[in-house]
VOGU-3710 file (C-alpha; in Angstrom, 3 decimals, decimal comma):
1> xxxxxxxxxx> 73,652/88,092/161,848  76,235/84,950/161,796  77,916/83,765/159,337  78,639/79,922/160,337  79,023/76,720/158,206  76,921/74,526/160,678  74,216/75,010/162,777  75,569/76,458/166,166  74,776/74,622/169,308  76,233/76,988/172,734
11> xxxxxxxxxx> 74,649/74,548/175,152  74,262/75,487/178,539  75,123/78,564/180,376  78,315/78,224/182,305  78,349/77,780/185,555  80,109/79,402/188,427  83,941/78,976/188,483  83,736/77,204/184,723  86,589/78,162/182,593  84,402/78,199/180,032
21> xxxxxxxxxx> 84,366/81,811/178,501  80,751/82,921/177,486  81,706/84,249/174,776  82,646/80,739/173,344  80,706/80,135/169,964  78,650/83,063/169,773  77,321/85,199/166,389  78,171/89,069/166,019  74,977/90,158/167,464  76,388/87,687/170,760
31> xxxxxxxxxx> 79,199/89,149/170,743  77,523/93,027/170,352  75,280/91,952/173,582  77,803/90,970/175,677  79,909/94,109/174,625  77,030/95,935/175,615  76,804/94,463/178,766  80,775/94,672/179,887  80,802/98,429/178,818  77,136/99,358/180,472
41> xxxxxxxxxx> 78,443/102,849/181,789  79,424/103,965/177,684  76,542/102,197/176,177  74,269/104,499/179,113  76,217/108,011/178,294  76,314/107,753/174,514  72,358/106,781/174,819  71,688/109,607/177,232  73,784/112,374/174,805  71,831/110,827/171,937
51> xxxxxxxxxx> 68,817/111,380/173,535  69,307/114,470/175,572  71,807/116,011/172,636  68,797/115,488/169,800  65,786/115,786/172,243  66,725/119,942/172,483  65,313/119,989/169,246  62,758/118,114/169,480  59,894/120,502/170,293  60,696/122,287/167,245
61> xxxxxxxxxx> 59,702/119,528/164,926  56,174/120,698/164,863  57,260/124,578/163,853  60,099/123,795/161,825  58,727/121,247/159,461  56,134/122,132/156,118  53,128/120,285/154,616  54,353/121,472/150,931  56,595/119,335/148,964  53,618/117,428/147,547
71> xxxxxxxxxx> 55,154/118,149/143,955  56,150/116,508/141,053  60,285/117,293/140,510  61,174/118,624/137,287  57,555/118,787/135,851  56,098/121,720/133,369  54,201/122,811/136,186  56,596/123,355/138,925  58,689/125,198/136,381  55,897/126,955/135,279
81> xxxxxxxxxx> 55,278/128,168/139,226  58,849/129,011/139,715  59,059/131,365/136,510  55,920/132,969/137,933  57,434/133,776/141,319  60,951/134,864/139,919  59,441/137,032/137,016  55,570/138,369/138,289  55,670/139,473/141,707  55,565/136,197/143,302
91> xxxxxxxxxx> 51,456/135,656/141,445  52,604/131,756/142,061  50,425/128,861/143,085  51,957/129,350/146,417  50,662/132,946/146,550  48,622/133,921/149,622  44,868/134,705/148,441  42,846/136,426/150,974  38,783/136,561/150,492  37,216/139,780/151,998
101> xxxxxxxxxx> 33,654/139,721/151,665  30,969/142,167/152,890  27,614/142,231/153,980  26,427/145,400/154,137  27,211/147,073/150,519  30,048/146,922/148,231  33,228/145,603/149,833  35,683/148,180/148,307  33,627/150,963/150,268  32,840/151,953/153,954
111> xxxxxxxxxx> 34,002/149,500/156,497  34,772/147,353/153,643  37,683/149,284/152,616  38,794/150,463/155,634  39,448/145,747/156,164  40,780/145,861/152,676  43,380/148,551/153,471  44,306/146,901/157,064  44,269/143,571/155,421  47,334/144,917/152,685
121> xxxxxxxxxx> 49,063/146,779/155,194  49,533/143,140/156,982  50,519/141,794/154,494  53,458/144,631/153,209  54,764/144,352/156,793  55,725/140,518/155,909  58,862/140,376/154,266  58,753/136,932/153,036  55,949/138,473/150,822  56,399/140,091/147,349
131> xxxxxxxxxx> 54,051/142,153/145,517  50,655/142,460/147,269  47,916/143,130/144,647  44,815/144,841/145,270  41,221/143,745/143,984  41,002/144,233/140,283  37,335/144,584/138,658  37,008/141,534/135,722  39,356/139,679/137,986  38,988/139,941/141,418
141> xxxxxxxxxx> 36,388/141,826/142,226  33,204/139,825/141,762  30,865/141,272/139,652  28,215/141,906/142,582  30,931/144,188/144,148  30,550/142,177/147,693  33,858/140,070/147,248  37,587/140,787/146,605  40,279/138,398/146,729  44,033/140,534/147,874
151> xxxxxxxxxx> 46,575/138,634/146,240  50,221/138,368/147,938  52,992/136,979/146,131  55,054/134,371/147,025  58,602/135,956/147,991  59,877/132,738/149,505  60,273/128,989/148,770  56,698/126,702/148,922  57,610/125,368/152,064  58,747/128,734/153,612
161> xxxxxxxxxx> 54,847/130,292/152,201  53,147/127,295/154,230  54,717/129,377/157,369  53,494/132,366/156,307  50,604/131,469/156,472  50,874/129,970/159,719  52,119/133,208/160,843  49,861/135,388/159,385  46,126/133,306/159,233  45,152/134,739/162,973
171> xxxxxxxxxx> 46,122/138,270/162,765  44,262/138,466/159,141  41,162/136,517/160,621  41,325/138,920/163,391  40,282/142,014/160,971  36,960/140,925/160,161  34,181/142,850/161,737  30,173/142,304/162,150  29,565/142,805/158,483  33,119/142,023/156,494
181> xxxxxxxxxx> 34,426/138,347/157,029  38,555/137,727/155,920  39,502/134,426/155,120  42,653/133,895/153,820  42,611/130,909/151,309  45,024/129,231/148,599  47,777/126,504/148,437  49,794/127,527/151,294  46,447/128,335/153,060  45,064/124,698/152,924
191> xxxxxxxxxx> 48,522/122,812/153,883  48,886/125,432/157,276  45,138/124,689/157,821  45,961/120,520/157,235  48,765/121,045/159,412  46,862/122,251/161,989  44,182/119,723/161,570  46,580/117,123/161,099  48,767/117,973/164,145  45,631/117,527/166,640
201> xxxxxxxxxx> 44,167/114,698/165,190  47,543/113,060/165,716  47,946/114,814/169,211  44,346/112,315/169,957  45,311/109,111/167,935  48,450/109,502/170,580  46,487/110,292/174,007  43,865/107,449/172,535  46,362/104,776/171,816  48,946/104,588/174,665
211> xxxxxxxxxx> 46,920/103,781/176,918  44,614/100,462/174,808  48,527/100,059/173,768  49,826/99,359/177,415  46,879/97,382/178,323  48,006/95,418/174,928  51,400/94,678/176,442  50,997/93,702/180,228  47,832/91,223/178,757  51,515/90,158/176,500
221> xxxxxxxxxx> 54,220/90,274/179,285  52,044/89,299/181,862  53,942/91,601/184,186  53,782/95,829/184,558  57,647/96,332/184,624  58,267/94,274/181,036  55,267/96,019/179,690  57,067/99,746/179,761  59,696/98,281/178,049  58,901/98,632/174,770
231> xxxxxxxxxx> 57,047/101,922/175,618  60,614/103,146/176,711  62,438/101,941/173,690  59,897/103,548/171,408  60,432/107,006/173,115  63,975/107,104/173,027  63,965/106,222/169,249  60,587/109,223/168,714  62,688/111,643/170,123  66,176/111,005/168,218
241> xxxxxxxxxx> 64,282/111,014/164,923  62,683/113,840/166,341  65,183/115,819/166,774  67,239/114,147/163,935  64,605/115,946/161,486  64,603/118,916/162,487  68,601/119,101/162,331  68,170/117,599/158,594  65,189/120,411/157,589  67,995/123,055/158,178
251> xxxxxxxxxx> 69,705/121,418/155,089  67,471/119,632/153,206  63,354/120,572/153,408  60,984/117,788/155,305  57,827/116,819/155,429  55,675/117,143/158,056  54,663/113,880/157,460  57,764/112,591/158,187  57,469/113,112/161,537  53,855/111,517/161,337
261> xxxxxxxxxx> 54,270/108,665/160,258  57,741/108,379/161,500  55,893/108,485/165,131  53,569/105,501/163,892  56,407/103,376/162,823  58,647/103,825/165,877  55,753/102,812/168,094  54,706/99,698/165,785  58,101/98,711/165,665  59,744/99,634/169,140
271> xxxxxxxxxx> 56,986/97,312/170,404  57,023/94,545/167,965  60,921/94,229/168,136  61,183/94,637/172,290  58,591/91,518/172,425  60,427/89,619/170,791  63,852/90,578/172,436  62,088/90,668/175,905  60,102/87,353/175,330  63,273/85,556/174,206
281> xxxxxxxxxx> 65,364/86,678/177,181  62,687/85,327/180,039  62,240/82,332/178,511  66,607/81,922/178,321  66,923/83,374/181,889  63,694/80,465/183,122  65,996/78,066/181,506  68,926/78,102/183,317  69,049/75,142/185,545  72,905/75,119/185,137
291> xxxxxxxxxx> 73,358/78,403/186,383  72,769/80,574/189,608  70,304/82,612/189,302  72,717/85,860/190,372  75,445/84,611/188,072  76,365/87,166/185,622  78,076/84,664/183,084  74,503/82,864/183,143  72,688/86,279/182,544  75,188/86,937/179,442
301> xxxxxxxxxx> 74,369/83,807/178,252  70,917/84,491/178,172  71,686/87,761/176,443  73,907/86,206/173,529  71,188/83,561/173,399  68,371/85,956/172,793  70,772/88,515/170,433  71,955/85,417/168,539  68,373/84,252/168,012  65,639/87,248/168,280
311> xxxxxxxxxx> 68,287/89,811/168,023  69,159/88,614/163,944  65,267/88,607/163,673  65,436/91,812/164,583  67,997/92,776/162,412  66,533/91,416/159,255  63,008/92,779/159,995  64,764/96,295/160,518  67,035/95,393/156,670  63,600/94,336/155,256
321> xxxxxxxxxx> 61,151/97,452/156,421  64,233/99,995/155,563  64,663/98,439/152,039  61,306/98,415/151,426  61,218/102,555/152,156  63,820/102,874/150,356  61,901/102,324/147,026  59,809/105,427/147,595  62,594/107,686/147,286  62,409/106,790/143,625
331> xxxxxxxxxx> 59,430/108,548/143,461  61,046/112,276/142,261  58,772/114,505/145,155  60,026/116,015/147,928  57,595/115,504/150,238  57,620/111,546/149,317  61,525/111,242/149,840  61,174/113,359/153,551  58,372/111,298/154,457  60,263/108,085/153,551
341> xxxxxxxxxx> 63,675/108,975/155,067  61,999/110,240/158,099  60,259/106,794/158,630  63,984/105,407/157,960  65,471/107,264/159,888  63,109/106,526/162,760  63,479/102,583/162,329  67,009/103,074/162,390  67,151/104,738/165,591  64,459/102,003/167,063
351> xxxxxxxxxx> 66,609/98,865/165,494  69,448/100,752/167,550  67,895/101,182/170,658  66,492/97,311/170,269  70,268/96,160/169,871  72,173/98,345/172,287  70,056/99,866/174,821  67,475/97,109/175,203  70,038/94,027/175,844  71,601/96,250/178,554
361> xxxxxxxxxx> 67,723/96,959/179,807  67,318/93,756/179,876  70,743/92,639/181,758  70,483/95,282/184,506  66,911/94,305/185,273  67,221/90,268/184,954  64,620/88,673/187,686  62,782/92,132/187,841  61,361/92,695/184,756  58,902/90,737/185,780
371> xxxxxxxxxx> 57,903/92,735/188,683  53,992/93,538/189,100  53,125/90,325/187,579  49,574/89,104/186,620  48,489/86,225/188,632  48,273/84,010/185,271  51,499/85,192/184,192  54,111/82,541/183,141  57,326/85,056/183,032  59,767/82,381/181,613
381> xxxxxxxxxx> 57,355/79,811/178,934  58,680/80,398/175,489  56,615/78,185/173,898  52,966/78,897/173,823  50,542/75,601/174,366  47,917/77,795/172,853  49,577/78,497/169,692  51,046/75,154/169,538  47,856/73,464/169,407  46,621/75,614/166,607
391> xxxxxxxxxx> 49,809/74,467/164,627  48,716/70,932/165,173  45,108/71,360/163,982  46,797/73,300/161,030  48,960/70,558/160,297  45,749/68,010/160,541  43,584/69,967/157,963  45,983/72,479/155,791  43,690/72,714/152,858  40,212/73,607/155,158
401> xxxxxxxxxx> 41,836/76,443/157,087  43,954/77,410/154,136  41,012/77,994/151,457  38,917/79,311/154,493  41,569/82,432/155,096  42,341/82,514/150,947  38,649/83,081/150,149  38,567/85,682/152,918  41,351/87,444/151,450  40,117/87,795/148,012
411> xxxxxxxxxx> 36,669/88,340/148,747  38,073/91,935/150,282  40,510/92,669/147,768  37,417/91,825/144,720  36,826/95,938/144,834  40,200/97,032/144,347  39,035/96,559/140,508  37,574/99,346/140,854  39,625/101,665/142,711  40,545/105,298/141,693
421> xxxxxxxxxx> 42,918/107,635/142,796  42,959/111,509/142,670  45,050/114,491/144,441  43,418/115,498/148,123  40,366/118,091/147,375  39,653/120,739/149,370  37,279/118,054/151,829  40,552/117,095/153,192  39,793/120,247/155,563  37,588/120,586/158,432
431> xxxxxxxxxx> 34,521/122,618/157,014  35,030/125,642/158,898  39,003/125,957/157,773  39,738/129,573/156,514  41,037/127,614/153,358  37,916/125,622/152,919  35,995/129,068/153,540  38,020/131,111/151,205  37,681/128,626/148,809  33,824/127,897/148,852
441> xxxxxxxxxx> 33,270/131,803/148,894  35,542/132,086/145,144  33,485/129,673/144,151  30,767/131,375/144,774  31,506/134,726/143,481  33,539/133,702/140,605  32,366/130,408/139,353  33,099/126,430/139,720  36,746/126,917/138,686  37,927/129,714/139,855
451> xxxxxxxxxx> 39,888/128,460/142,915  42,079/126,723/140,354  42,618/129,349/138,438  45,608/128,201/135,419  48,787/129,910/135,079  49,917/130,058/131,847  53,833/131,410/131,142  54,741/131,892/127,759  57,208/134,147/125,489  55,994/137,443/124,845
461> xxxxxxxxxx> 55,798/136,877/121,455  53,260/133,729/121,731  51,132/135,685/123,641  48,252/136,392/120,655  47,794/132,560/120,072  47,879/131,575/123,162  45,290/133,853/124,332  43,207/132,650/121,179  43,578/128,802/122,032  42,544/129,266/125,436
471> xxxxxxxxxx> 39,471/131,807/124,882  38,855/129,241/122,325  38,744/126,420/124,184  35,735/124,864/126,088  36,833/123,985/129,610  37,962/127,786/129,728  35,268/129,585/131,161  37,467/132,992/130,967  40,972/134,135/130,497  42,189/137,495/131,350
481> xxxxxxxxxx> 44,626/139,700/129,490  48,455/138,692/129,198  50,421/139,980/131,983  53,688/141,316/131,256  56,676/140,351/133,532  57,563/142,751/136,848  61,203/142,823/134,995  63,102/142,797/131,422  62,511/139,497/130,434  60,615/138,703/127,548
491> xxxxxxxxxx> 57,783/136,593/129,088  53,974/136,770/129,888  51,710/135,511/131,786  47,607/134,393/130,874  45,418/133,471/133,669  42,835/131,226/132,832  39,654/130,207/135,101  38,459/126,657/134,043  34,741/125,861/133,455  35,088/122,859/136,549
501> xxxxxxxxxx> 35,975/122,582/140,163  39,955/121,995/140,548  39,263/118,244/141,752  36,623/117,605/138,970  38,443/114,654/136,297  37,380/117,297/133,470  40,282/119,241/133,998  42,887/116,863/133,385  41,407/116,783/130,071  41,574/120,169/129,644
511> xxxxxxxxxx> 44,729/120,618/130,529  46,391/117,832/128,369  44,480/119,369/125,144  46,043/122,968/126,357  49,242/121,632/126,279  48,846/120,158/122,857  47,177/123,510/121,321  49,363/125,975/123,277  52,742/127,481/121,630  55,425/125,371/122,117
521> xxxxxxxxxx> 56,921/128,127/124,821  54,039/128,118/126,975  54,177/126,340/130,469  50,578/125,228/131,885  50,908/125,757/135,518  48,734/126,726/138,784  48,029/124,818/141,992  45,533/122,074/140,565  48,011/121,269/137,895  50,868/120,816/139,903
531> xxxxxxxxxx> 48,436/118,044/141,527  47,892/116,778/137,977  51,858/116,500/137,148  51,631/114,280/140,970  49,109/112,357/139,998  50,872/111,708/136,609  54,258/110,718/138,167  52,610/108,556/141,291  51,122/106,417/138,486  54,159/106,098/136,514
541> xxxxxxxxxx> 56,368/105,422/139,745  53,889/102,893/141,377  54,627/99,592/139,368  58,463/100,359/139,639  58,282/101,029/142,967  55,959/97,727/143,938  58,345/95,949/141,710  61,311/96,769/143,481  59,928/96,276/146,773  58,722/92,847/145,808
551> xxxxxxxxxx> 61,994/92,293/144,346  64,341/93,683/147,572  61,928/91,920/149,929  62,282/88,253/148,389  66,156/88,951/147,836  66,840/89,718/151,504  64,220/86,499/152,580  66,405/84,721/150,283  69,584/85,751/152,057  68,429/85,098/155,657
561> xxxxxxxxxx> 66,334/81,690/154,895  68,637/80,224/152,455  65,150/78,237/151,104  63,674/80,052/147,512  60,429/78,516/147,771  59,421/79,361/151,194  61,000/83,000/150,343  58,822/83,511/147,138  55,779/82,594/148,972  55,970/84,576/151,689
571> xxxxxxxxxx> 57,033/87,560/149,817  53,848/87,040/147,254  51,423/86,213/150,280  52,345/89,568/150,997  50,232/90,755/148,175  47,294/89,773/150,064  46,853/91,509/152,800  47,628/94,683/150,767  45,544/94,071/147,847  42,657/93,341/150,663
581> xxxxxxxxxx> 43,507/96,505/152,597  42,954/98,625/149,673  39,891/96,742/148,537  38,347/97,540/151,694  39,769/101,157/151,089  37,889/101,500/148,104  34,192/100,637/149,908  35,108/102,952/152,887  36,640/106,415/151,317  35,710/106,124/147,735
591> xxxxxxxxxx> 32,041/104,488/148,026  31,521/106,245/151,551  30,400/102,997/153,307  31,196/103,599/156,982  31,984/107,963/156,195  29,795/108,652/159,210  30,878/106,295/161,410  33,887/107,296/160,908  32,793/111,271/160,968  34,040/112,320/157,242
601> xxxxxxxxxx> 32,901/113,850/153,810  33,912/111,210/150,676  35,938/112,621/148,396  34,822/109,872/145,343  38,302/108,729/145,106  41,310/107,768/146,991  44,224/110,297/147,276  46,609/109,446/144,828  49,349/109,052/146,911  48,666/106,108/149,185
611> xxxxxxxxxx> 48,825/103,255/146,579  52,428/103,916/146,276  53,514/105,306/149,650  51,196/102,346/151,649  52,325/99,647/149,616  56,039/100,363/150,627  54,618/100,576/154,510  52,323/97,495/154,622  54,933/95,472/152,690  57,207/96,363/154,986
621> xxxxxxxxxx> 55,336/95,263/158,259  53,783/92,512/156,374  57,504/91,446/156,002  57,908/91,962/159,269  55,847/89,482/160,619  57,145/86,875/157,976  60,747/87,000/158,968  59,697/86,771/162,894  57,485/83,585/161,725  60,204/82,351/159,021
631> xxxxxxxxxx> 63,014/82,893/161,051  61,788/80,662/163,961  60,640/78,218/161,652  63,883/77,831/160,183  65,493/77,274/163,677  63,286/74,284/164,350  63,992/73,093/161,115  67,973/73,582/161,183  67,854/71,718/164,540  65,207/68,869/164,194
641> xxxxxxxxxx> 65,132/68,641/159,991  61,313/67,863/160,537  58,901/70,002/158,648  56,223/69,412/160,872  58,391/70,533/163,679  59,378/73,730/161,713  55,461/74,868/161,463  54,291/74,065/164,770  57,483/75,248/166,765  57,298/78,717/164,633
651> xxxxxxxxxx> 53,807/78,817/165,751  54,351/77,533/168,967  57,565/79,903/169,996  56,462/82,797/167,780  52,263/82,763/167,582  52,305/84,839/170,517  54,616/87,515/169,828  52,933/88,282/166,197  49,955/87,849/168,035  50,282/90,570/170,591
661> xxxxxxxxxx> 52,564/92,777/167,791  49,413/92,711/165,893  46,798/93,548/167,760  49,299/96,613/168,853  49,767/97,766/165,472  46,013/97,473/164,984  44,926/99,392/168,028  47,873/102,513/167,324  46,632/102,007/163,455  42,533/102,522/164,048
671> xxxxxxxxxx> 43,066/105,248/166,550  43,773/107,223/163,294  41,227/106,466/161,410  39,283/108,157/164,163  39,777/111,792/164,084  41,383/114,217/162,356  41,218/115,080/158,333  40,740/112,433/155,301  44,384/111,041/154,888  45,372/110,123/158,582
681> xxxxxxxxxx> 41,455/108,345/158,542  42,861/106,410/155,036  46,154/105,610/156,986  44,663/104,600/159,754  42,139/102,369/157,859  44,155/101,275/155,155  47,429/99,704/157,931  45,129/98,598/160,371  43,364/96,542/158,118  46,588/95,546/156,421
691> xxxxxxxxxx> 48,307/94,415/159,934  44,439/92,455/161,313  44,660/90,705/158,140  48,189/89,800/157,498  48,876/88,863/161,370  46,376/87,115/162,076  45,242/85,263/158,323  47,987/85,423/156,338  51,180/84,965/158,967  48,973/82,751/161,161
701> xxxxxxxxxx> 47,595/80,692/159,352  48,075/80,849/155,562  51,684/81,300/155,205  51,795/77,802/158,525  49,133/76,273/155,837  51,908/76,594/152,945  55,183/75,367/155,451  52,531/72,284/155,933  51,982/71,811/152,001  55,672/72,495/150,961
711> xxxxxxxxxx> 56,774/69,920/153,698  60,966/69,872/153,394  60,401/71,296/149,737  60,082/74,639/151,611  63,769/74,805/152,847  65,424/73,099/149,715  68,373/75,015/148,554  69,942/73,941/145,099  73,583/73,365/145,309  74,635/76,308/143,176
721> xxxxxxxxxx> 72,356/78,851/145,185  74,474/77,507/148,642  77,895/78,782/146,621  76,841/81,783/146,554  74,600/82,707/149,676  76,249/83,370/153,200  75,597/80,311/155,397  72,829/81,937/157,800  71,834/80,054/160,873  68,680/80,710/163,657
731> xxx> 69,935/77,585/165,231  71,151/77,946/169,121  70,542/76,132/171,722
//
């Protein structure tokens, strides 16, 4: 971005034999394009290293990244997990459960426990494994002798177990014979099985929306050539984060998510920012009646023009969408701070590529980026006649079309009143999942909440009244003796089996009054209450984190429009789209309305940790769109001082781009929503709702509406605010 203290005018391209230096009165991004374009052969190595260099590691992403994570840093529950995996054989929530039921008599005779015996000598050959219990009557051994649950321990890190059960789920499936079925089940179970789900579902979304995504673009470019553009730029940017992550998981643990929705956002963004680069640069190259047409100066003209313009856009989209990730790292989970730095780390290897490898894209392929053309195409119009008659009937009724898209807006976000939020159940999975499997069969054998059996670690010396609270207490349907530890500390542990399924709201309840009865040394633990501890700290960290996203957002508006009214609105309109997104998320995944359309089982709720997590995403496209819209909009303005030029030209020069952006974003969004397990559906839902509403109501026409109401109001800057802001100017002709 430039710092200037008037409104830069470069004028015309130079012609040929002009003294006239191109690089006369150009910003920093100007200046980085024509750089870029002098030193084409370094810009084209570095970029090929990058890619090549980080792409080697690439096809390990899928291997080498975990679902776990999904934890709550520093709670009672994560403490209580790790003291159960240093001290008892690894009996952890992460421990590997496997369900061997028979058919045909008693499970722990005949054929039954010749499985049993194969199934534990699998699991001693794993090292990452500790101690691998066999089926205890009372415990686990139902009491109809055709089920038995072989526990082994956790010997390695959550995220390591996830593996292991990767590694292991086939060749323990693989034991079961006509009349004894082996399912292995548990935590690390049902995050390899979501994995797997995950992984295809996103595999389809993919195959699904690449193609409806290049149809998107040539109906945008008008031409085949400037179409693969963006499509290019995204790749190169998928596969340095790519291989960026799995570099970073050798030192710090990530998220498979990361990589999800890191894919999502590179291909949202790539295309969103290489339209409006790529629009920009026809529309200066079809301008240059004072140039040759095979004049380089005139081409780098054209490229300072559109870096100097677009390119800042660019920039302060990228500034806007990173800062608003950046709140989620104060959410204290792992797999929340992986997920967000893999999205930043993705959109900083896409604003990159748009500011370095596209402007030399661009240069090198001038007149033939518009190769393949559409008959209708107009390669080199800038300024839409389409859009710019929709700014003028905006302008002529403000209030109509404003209350029109206002009452739309609300009307969808009326059932977010209602909205509640829980950890993922077991539904997450496909029904035939080993997980899911393992788990319905506990169930069945040894009650409701037996797959969430509590962990309870305590000093030996509480042991008596702890066991007393908890036989005592009525959402304990049984708890078995105190375990001692495997070595010379002083601890014990109490399993307890709760009266209600693991996902029912019951055992929050039960848990809080535990922890208020218990001895003061005992730690309530197991896999449902680590979800509880989540769920705890995503509702604490939610209004800081919206907070400082709303606050970041305005701030950096503030910075690049120099205008605190038109900043403030555009941040809060914002609000919106995302409070409508989640209203509609409410009827679809915690009412059911649409379920089998949409080919899924409701869960009741809506997983706790998209409030927080899509709040940071959608504000940061939403953003997006605003600066694109604002920023042109202030370039009018700066030039003309009109307001009425200032809405119409932004709609006029800009309409189009958000336009197209949009209905990308919408199309990669709902191809998500339309396979694959419960949270990529409520991503795909939730965004693509987000991005129809706030590109096309909000940034089209209710955010013009409030340019028209604000007239020259909207880019009023007190005195004392222009002391102490950088002069920022869009202005360049």
């Amino acid at each position: 971005m430039s710092n200037t203290t008037a409104p830069r005018h470069a004028g015309p391209p130079p012609s040929p034999g002009s003294t006239r230096p191109v690089s006369a009165d150009m910003g920093p991004l100007g200046r980085l394009g024509v750089w870029v374009t002098k030193h084409a052969k370094l810009v084209t190595i570095v970029w090929l290293l990058t890619i090549v260099g980080l792409g080697a590691f690439a096809p390990q992403v899928e291997h080498n990244l975990s679902g776990a994570g999904w934890q709550a840093s520093g709670s009672e529950s994560v403490e209580a997990r790790e003291l159960a995996r240093e001290h008892f054989g690894g009996n952890a929530s992460s421990a590997i459960q496997v369900v061997v039921r028979s058919t045909g008599g008693p499970v722990t005779e005949g054929e039954g426990a010749d499985v049993l015996a194969e199934v534990t000598a699998v699991l001693e050959a794993e090292p990452r494994i500790a101690d691998v219990v066999a089926p205890m009557p009372g415990a686990t051994l139902s009491q109809d002798g055709s089920t038995a649950i072989v526990l082994a321990g956790a010997g390695a890190d959550t995220n390591e177990m996830v593996r292991v059960a990767a590694d292991l789920k086939a060749e323990l499936q693989d034991l079961s014979t006509a009349s004894v079925q082996v399912n292995p089940s548990g935590s690390s179970l049902l995050w390899s099985d979501f994995n797997e789900a995950n992984l295809d579902a996103m595999l389809k979304s993919e195959l699904m929306s690449w193609p409806v995504t290049l149809a998107i673009l040539v109906l945008a470019f008008g031409a085949l050539v400037a179409a693969g553009l963006p499509l290019i730029l995204t790749l190169a940017g998928l596969v340095a984060s790519a291989g960026s992550l799995v570099l970073i998981n050798e030192l710090v643990p990530v998220s498979i998510w990361a990589m999800n929705f890191a894919m999502m956002f590179a291909l949202a963004l790539g295309i969103d920012y290489a339209l409006f680069l790529a629009v920009r640069y026809r529309a200066a190259r079809a301008a240059r009646a004072h140039s040759d047409r095979n004049d380089i100066a005139g081409k780098q003209w054209a490229i300072v023009q559109t870096m100097d313009t677009a390119g800042k856009a660019v920039l302060l989209s990228g500034l806007t969408v990173l800062i608003s990730l950046s709140a989620v790292m104060l959410v204290p989970s792992p797999s929340f701070r992986s997920m967000a730095g893999g999205i930043m780390l993705s959109v900083l290897f896409v604003l990159a590529a748009t500011l370095t490898l596209l402007p030399l894209v661009l240069f090198k392929l001038d007149d033939r980026i518009n190769k393949l053309a559409l008959p209708w195409s107009r390669s080199g119009e800038h300024r839409s006649p389409k859009f710019a008659a929709w700014g003028e009937r905006l302008w002529k009724r403000p209030v109509v079309w404003g209350l029109a898209s206002l009452v739309i807006l609300l009307a969808l976000a009326a059932p977010i009143a209602g909205l509640t939020t829980a950890m993922p159940s077991i539904k997450v999975l496909p029904e035939d999942a080993s997980a899911r499997v393992g788990y319905d069969r506990v169930q069945e054998s040894f009650g409701d909440g037996a797959p969430g059996t509590l962990q309870v670690v305590m000093d030996e010396a509480d042991a008596p009244a702890a066991t007393e609270v908890l036989e005592n207490d009525g959402g304990i349907a049984a708890a078995l003796p105190p375990m001692p530890a495997a070595d010379d500390s002083d601890l014990v542990m109490v399993q307890a089996v709760p009266t209600v399924d693991p996902s029912d709201p019951q055992l929050g309840e039960t848990v809080d009054r535990l922890r208020a009865d218990l001895p003061a040394s005992a730690l309530v633990g197991g896999a449902p209450v680590e979800n509880l501890d989540l769920k705890t700290q995503l509702d604490e960290s939610t209004p800081l984190v919206i907070g400082v996203v709303l606050v970041l957002g305005f701030l950096l508006l503030l910075i690049a429009l120099q205008a605190p009214l038109i900043s403030l609105l555009g941040t809060l309109a914002s609000l919106l789209s995302t409070a409508a997104a989640f209203g509609v998320a409410r009827l679809v995944f915690q009412e059911g309305y649409g379920a089998d359309l949409l080919g899924f089982e409701p869960q009741g709720f809506l997983d706790a940790w998209a409030p927080v997590f899509f709040f940071a995403m959608i504000f940061a496209i939403a953003m997006d769109y605003t600066v694109f819209l604002l920023a042109s909009a202030k370039e009018h303005y700066e030039r003309t001082g009109d307001p009425k030029d200032a809405m119409v030209g932004s709609l006029a020069h800009s309409g189009r781009v958000i336009f197209a952006a949009g209905a990308v974003m919408v199309a990669v969004f709902f191809t998500f929503a339309l396979s694959g397990p419960i949270p990529p559906k409520e991503m795909g839902v939730v965004l693509g709702i987000a991005v129809l509403l706030d590109a096309f109501l909000v940034r089209l026409v209710l955010l013009p509406v409030m340019l028209r109401l604000t007239g020259k109001a909207a880019w009023y800057t007190p005195g004392w605010l222009k002391r102490i802001l950088p002069n920022i100017t869009f202005a360049h002709d």
